[in-house]
N, C-alpha and C positions, 0 to 999 in steps of 0.2 A: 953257304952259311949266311944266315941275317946278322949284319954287322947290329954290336949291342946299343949305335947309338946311329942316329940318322945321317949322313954325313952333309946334307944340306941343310941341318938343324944347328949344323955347330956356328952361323952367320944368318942372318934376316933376310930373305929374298924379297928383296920389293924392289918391284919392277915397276919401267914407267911404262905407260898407257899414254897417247896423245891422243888431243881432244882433234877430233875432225867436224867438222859441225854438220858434214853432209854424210849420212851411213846406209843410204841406199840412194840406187843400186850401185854394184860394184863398180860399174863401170868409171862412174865419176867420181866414188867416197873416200878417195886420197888415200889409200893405205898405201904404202911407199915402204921401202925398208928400215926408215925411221922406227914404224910402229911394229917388226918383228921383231917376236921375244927370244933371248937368246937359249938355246939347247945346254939343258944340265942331267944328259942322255948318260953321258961321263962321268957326272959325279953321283948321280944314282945307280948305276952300273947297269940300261938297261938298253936296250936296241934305237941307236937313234933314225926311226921312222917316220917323226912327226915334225913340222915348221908349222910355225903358229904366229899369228897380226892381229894385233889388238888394237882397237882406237875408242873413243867415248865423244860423247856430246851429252847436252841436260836430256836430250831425248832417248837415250841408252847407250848399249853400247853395238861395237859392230867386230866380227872376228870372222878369221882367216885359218883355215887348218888343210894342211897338206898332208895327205900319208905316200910311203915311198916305202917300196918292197913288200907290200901285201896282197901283192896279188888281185887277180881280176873278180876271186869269189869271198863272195859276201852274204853273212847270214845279219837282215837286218829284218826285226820283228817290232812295229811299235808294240804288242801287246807285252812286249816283255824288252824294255829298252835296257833294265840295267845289263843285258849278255848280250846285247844287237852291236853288229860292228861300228861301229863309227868313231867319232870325237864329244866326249864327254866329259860335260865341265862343272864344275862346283863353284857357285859364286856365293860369297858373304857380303852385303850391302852395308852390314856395320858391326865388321870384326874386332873381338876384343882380345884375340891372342890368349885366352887364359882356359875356357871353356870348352872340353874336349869333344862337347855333343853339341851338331848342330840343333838350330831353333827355325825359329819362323821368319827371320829375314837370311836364311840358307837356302839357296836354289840348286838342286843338280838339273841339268839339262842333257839329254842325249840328243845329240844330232848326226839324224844319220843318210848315210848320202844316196839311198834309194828305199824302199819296202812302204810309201806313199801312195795313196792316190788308187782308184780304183785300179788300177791294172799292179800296183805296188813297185812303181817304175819312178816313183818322184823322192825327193828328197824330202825329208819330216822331220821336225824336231820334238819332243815330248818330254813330257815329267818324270825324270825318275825317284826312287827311295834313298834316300841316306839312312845307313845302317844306324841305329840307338839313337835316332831325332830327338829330339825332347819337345818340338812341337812342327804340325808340320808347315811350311807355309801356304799360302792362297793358293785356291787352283788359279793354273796357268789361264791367262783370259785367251779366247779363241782370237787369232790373227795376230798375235803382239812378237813373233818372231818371223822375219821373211828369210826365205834361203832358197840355195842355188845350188848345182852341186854337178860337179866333173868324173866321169868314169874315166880309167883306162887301164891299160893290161897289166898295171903296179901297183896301181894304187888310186887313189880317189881324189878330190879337191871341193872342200866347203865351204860357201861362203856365205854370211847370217846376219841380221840386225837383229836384237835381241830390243825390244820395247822398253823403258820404262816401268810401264806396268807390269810385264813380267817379272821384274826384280823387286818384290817385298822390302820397303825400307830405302828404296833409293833416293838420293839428295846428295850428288856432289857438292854442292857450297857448303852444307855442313861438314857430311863426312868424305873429304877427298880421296880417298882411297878402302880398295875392295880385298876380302880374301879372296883366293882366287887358286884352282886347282884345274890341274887337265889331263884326262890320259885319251890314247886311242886304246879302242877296245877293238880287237880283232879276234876270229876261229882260230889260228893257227899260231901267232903270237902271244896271243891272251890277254891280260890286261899291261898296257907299257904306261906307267904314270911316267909325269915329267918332270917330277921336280923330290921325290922322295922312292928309297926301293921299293919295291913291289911287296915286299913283306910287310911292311910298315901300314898302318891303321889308317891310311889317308883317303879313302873311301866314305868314313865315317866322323875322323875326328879331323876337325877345323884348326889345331895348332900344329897340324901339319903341313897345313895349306902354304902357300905364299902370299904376298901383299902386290896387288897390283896398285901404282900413286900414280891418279887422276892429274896429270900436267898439262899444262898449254902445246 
């Protein structure tokens, strides 16, 4: 049964983000376990299969997403990314908490960790729809997200610098801190958000979201 009230709505999740000033490649861009966010798998009551690393600089930001017990098969389709497996995330560059539709500084992004590339063997990122937009934002500019991406017989591992320019509205010295949403999307799991129950409107509406705060 869909509890009548969200149970991560009843406290503000805002989570810190550190700023790394180097976001590619992975090798070197300092995500440490400082910058993993912690699992609220438990308090939305949903399969905890995902660990996620956030970090930002003025040049965007960079993330980290694990999945764990999903198996080796994967249906990843960019022409239709809102139902393609992967890690997809909703970002607000200047959330106001009040507004239940997003607008044009709301990005959803699907990234998914193979169905690129002419043999569709590489990892892709893409635009996807947010359900009842009220406006949409800029198309995604070509090149402004790089990524990397880990097969193996559980599950997957992604790793991304998200540009700048892909984020409509972005300016940490104004606005320090982002909304910020994430689910994995899997065949067999289905959708596992991370931060609100699966029943809940967080697909669509942004006072769902959580706040990620732009820190040193």
């Amino acid at each position: 049964m869909c509890p009548l009230v969200n149970p991560a709505a009843l406290f503000t999740l805002r989570l810190p983000c550190r700023r790394r000033e180097k976001l590619w490649p992975p090798a070197s861009w300092g995500l440490d376990e400082t910058c993993r966010l912690p699992s609220f798998a438990d308090v939305a009551g949903v399969p905890d299969v995902l660990d996620l690393w956030m970090a930002w600089s003025l040049q965007g930001l960079a993330v980290r997403g694990v999945a764990r017990g999903v198996g080796a098969t994967r249906w990843c389709h960019p022409t239709k990314p809102e139902d393609s497996d992967g890690l997809h995330l909703w970002i607000a560059t200047r959330p106001t908490g009040e507004s239940h539709r997003a607008g044009r500084y709301c990005r959803r992004l699907a990234l998914l960790p193979t169905g690129g590339g002419r043999l569709a063997d590489k990892p892709v990122a893409v635009p996807a729809m947010i359900p009842r937009t009220s406006e949409v934002p800029a198309e995604l500019p070509e090149g402004s997200i790089m990524m990397t991406s880990r097969l193996s017989a559980d599950g997957w591992q992604i790793d991304a610098s998200i540009a700048a320019a892909a984020l409509p509205g972005w300016d940490p010295a104004e606005i320090p801190r982002l909304g910020f949403f994430a689910a994995l999307v899997d065949r067999r799991l289905g959708k596992v958000p991370c931060f609100a129950p699966p029943e809940f409107p967080w697909e669509g509406d942004p006072t769902t979201w959580a706040e990620l705060e732009l820190i040193a």
